[in-house]
FIROTOR-379892 format. One line per 4 residues: number of its first residue (from 1); their letters; for each residue x, y, z of C-alpha. Coordinates in Angstrom, 1 decimal, decimal comma. Layout:
REM residues N
NUM) A) X Y Z; ... $
REM end
This chain:
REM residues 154
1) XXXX) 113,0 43,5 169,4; 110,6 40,9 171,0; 109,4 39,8 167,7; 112,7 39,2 166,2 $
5) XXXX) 114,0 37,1 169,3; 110,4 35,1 169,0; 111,3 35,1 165,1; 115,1 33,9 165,9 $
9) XXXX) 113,9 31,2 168,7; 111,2 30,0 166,0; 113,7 29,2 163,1; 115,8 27,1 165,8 $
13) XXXX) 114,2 23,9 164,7; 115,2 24,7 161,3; 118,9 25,1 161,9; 118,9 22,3 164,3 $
17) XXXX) 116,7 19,6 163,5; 115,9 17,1 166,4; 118,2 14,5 166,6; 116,8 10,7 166,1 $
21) XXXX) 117,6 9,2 169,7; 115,0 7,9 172,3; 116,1 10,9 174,2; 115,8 13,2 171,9 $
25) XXXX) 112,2 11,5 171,0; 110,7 11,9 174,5; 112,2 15,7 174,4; 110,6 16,3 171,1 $
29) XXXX) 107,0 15,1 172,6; 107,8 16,7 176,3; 108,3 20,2 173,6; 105,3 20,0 171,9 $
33) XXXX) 103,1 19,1 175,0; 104,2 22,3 176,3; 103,5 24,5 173,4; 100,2 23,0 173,4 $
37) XXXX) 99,5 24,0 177,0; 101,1 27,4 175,9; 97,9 27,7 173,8; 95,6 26,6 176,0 $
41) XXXX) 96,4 28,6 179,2; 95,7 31,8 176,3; 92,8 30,1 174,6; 91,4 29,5 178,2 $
45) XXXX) 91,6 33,1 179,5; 90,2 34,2 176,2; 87,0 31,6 176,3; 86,4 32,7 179,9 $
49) XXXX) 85,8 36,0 179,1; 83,8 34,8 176,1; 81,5 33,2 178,1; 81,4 35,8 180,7 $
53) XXXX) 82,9 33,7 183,7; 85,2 36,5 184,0; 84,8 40,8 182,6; 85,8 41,0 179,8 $
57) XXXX) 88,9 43,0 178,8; 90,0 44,3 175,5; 93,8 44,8 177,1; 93,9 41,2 178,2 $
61) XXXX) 92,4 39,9 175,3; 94,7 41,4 173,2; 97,3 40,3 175,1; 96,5 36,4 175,0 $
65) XXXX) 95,2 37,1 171,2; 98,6 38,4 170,9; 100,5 35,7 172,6; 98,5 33,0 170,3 $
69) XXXX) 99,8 34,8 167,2; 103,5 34,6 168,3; 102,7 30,8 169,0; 101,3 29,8 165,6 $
73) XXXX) 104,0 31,7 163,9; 106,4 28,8 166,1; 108,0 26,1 163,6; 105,9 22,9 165,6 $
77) XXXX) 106,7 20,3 162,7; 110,5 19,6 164,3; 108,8 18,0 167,6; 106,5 15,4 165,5 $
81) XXXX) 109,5 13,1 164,5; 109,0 9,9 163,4; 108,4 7,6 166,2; 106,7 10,0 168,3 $
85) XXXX) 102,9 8,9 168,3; 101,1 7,0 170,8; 101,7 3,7 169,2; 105,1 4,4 169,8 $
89) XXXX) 105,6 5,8 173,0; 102,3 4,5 174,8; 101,6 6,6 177,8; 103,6 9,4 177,0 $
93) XXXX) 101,6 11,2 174,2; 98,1 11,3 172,2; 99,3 11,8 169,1; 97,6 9,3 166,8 $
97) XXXX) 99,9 7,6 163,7; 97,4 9,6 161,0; 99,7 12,4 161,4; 102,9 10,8 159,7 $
101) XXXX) 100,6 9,1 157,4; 98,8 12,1 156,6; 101,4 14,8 157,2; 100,1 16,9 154,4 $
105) XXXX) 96,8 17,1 156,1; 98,2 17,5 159,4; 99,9 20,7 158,5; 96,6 22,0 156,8 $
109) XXXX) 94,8 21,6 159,5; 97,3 24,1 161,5; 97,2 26,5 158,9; 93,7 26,4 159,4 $
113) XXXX) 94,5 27,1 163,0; 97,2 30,2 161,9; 94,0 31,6 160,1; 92,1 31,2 162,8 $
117) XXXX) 94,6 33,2 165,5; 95,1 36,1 162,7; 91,5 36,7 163,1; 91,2 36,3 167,0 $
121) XXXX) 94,2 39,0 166,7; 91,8 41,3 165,1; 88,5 40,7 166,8; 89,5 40,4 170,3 $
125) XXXX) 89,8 44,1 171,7; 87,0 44,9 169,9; 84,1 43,4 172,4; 82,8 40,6 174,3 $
129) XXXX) 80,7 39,3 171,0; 83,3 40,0 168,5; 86,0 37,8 170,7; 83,2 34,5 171,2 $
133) XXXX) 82,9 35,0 166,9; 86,8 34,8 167,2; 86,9 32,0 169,5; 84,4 29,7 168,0 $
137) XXXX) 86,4 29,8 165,2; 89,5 29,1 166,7; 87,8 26,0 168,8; 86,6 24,7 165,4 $
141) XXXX) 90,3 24,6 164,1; 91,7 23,0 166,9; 88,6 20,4 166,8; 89,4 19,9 163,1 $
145) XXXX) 93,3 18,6 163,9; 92,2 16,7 167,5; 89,1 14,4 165,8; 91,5 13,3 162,9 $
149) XXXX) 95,1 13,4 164,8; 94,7 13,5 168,9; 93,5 10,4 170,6; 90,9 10,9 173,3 $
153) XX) 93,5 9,0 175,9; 97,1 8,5 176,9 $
REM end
């Protein structure tokens, strides 16, 4: 049941596309943004127990491996409408212009990243080592999207 609501919420941006007002502009970059943060409070409890700060534990790594692979199954491409980058709305968002200029690029670089969760859904429970394999992974596809598509600043 959880993964068809996750599946039903996911299409949403599909059925309703966002609509092309400033409004609806700042919403789309306010939506994003918090996806992004949806990934890195998982990422961030997985990496902690990668690097030992904290014991590791197959059950909560599962869980956040597990959270991670109902985000990058989310339909992110609605909340990068035109007129969304930082050149546009300065102080508001990091995302550089390459990504409308390069969209086809931008979107392999997140199915890099899908590739990457699939396998930090395998690895995680498995141990301490296997999960840092996982992770490095993962942290090389979200490095491959921010050094072409995130600026470094507001």
């Amino acid at each position: 049941m959880r993964a068809a609501l996750i599946a039903a919420l996911a299409a949403l941006p599909l059925a309703f596309p966002v609509a092309a007002g400033a409004d609806a502009i700042d919403d789309a970059i306010k939506a994003r943004q918090a996806f992004f943060t949806l990934l890195g409070a998982n990422t961030g409890a997985l990496a902690a127990m990668a690097k030992g700060e904290v014991e590791y534990n197959a059950d909560a790594a599962v869980l956040h491996a597990g959270n991670l692979g109902l985000l990058q199954g989310y339909q992110l491409l609605p909340h990068f409408p035109e007129g969304s980058s930082k050149e546009d709305r300065k102080g508001k968002t990091r995302a550089l212009p390459e990504i409308w200029t390069d969209l086809a690029g931008f979107e392999e670089k997140f199915e890099v990243f899908q590739a990457a969760v699939a396998v930090m859904e395998v690895e995680a429970g498995k141990g301490r080592a296997e999960l840092g394999g996982a992770l490095q992974r993962l942290g090389g596809s979200c490095k491959g999207c921010h050094d072409d598509y995130r600026a470094k600043d507001f």
